[in-house]
N, C-alpha and C positions, 0 to 999 in steps of 0.2 A: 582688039576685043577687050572688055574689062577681063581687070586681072585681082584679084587676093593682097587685100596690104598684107595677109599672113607670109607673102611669099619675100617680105623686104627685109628679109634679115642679113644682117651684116655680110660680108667673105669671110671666110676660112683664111687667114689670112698665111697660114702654114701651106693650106693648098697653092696660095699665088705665087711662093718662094720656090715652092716645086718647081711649077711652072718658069720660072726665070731659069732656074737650075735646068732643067729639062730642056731649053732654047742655046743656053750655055753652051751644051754637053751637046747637041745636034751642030754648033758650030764649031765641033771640034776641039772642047775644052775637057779638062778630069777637072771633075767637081769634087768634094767633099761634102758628103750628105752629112750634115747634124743640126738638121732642120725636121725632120721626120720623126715621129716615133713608129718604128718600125724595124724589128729584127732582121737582120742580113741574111739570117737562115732560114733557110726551107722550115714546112710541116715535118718532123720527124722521118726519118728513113723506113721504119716499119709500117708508118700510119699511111705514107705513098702508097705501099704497098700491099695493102689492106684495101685501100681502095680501089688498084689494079685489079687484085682480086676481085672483088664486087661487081665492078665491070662488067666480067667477062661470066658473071652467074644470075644476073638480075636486071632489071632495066632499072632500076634509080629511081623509083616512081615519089608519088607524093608519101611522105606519113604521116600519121597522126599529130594534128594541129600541136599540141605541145612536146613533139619531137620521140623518137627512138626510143622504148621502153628501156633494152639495154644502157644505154648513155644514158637516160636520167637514173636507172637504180648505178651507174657506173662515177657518176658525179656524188650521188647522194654519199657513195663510200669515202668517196675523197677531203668530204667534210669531217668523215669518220677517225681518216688517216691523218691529217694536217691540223685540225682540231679540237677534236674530240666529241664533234658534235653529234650526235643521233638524229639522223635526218630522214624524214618520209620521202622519199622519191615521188609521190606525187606532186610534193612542192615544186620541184623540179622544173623549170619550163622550157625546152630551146628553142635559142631565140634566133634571127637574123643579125647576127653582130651585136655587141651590148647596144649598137643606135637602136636595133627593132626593140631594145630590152627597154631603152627608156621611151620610147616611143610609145610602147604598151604598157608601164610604168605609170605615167604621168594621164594617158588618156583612160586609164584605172580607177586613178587615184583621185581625181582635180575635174572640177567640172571648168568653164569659159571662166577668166578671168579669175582663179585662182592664185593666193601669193605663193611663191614656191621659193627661197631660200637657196643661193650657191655661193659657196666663199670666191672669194677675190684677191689673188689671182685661180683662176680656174680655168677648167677645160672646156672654151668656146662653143660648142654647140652644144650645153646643157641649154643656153641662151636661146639659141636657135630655135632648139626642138619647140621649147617652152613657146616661144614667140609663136613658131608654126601652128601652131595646138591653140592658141587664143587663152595665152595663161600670164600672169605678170611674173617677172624677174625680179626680185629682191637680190640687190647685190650686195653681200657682207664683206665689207671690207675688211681683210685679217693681218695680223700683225707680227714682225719676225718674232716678237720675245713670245711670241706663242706660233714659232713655225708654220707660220703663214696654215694654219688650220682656224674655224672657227670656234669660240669659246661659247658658254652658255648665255653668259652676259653681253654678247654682241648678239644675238637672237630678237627680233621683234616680237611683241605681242601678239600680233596677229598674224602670223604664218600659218599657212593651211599646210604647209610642208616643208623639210630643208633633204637637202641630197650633199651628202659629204664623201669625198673621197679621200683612201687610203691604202695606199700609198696614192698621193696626189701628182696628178700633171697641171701644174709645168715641174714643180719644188722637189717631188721626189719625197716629202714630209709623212710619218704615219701619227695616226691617233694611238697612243696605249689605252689598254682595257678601260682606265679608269675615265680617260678624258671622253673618248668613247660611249661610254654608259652618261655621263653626264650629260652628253649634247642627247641621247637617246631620251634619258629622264625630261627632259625641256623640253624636247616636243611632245612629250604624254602630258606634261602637265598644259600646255597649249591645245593638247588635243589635233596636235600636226602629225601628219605621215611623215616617216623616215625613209630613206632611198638610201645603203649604202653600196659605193660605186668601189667594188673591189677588183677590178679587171689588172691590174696589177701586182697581186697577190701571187704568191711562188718568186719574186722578183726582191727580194729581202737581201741585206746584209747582215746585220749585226743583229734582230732581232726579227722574229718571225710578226707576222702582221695578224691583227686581231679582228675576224668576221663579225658584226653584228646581232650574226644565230649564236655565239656564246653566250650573248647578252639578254637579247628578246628573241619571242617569233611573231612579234607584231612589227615587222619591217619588209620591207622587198631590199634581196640583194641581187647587185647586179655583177656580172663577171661576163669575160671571155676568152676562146680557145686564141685572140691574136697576139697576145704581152708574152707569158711564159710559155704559150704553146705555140708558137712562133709561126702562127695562121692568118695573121692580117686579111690577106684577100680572099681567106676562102667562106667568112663572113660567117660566122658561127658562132654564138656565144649562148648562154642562161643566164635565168633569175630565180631567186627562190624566194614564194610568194606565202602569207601566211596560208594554211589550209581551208579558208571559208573565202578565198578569191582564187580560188585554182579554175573554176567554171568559169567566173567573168574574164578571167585573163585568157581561159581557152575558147570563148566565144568572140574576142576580140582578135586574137591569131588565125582563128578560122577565116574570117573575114577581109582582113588587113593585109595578113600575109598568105594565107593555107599553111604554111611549114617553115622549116628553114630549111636549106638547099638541103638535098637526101646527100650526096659524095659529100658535102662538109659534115655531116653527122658522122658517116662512116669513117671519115679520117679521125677525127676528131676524138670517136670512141678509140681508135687503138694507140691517140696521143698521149691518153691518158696513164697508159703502159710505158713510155718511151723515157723511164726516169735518169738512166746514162743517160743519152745525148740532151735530155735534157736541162742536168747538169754541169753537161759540158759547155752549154750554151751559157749559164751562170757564171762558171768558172773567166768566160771571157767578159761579162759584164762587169765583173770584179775586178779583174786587172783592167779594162777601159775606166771603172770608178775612180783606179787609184793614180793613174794616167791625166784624168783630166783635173781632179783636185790638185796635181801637180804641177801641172803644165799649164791650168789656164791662172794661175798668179803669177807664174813666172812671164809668161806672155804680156799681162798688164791686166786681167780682167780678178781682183783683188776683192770683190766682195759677191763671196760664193761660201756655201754653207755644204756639208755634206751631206746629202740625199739620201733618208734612211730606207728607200725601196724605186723600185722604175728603173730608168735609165738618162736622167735629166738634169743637169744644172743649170740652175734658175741664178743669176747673175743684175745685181745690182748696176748697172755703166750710167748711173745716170752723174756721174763723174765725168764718164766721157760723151754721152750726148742727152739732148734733149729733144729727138727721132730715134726712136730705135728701129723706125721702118726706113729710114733714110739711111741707118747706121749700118742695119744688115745689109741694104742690098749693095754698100759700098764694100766690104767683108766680101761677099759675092762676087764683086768688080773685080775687084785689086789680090783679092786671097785665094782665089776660087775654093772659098767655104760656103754653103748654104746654113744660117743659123736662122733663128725663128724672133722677131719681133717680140716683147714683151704686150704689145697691144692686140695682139691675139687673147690674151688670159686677163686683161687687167684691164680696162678703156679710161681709166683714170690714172692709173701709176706705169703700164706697161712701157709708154715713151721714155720710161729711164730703165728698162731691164731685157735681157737677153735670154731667152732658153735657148740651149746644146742640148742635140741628145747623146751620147755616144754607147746606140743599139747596134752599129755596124762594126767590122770587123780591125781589130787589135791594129793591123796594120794604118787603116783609113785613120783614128782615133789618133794615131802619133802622127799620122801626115797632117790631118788637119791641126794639131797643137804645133807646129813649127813653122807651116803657114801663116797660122794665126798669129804668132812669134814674132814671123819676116812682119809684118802687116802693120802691128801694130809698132814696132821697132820705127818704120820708115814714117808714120802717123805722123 
């Protein structure tokens, strides 16, 4: 039958690494995951069981299109605590993972064939969604002496939008206030929508990360409960939308989605409480931080930057190949490391660069840096 050229967008190319690892590992191999972004640890221990509870007092039904009154007046405080922002909870939206957030985002925001703005190297299905939605991809190519973030001067005239993230995947890089308000200013004076993609946020070292809402409220932010709330599959995230598109965004949630799952709201709400373990979860990102800034020069992978938030080093090898899809899945072969192609984020530069994540556990982080080690030793 006819099919959608909307439907020809690239692979996920972190998902086909999976996949090799996953074939791997059924034949009997221990992989080393740091190909994935994704936490090793459960939803919080109280949030489980919050929803245990739930269970056994309600049936889970649908709620209201823009999610659990409690969880958005419970988010909106968190802008209050972490920022200092004074935020309406109506702004509020919950989403189906930040993908349902930019899904609703961009079909918002952009009508067919709109230019929409993502820096280079970036997080791969901004492209996708874009593409899917019948919108064009402007790819800003960005630059290390400005940590691979985009600048005002590297901005087109004619953007009808740009979407920045901070803390970024693959690089780990944040915007401060100031560069931040600057790319903010350039698209007002363009008269372009802002999207800032903060799903990474709570995930900081050395300096806390800077929201958007400090700045303006004429943005959409986007966040989710999978980075610091260590939710990935329970698929639950928000955005907070200026106040005069809270109806268009809740007539397009009605429709698209109806809600986001009711048990991920429910956990979700009492993750929000769960600030021990969820600092403990930090505390092991910090010693994996300082682990693999370590470990992966000594090994041979020597042009690496330190990651001012996430959990990602973004790795220069175009030293040692020019494949870095040929190059991981030999790392894969010979190491049993799953790492992630640079040509996932980058379709122009990624054939010389590498992303590691090291989201999983202290232990896995030293087995795969000594691997890595033997690996490249024997090279």
């Amino acid at each position: 039958m006819r099919v959608s050229s909307r439907g020809d967008v690239d692979p996920f190319i972190v998902m086909d690494v999976m996949q090799a690892a996953a074939r791997a590992e059924a034949a009997g191999r221990h992989i080393i995951h740091m190909e994935v972004g994704q936490p090793g640890t459960p939803a919080p221990a109280a949030a489980r069981a919050a929803l245990a509870q739930a269970m056994e007092t309600g049936p889970l039904g649908y709620t209201v299109g823009l999610g659990l009154p409690a969880l958005r007046a419970r988010i909106a405080r968190l802008y209050r605590d972490w920022y200092g922002v004074d935020l309406n909870p109506e702004r509020v939206v919950i989403t189906p993972g930040s993908s349902g957030g930019f899904t609703l985002a961009f079909t918002a925001l952009f009508d067919v064939g709109a230019r929409v703005g993502i820096g280079a190297p970036g997080y791969p299905s901004y492209k996708a969604i874009l593409q899917a939605l019948g919108l064009q991809t402007v790819m800003i190519g960005t630059e290390a002496q400005h940590r691979f973030q985009p600048v005002p001067a590297d901005l087109p005239a004619d953007l009808d939008g740009l979407l920045v993230a901070s803390p970024a995947n693959p690089t780990g890089t944040m915007l401060d206030r100031d560069a931040l308000a600057a790319l903010i200013g350039a698209c007002a004076d363009r008269g372009a929508a802002f999207i800032s993609d903060e799903i990474y946020h709570g995930i900081e070292y050395e300096r806390k990360a800077v929201t958007a809402l400090e700045i303006t409220d004429q943005t959409y932010v986007i966040n989710s409960f999978s980075k610091y709330f260590s939710m990935t599959g329970w698929r639950v995230g928000w955005m907070v939308v200026p106040e005069d598109h809270i109806r268009r965004i809740e007539r397009l949630v009605q429709n698209l989605f109806i809600c986001a799952p009711h048990a991920s709201q429910v956990v979700a709400l009492a993750a929000l409480d769960c600030t021990d373990e969820l600092q403990a979860n930090m505390a092991v990102y910090r010693r994996n931080r300082a682990l693999m800034m370590e470990g992966l020069p000594k090994a041979g992978f020597t042009r690496i930057a330190p990651p001012d938030g996430a959990f990602y080093v973004y790795a220069d090898v175009s030293d040692l190949t020019d494949d870095s899809r040929a190059f991981a899945a030999e790392i894969l072969e010979k190491a049993g490391v799953a790492v992630t192609p640079g040509l996932d984020f980058d379709p122009l530069r990624g054939a010389g660069t590498l992303r590691f994540s090291y989201a999983r556990s202290t232990a896995d982080i030293e087995e795969g840096l000594a691997r890595l080690s033997r690996f490249m030793a024997a090279r």
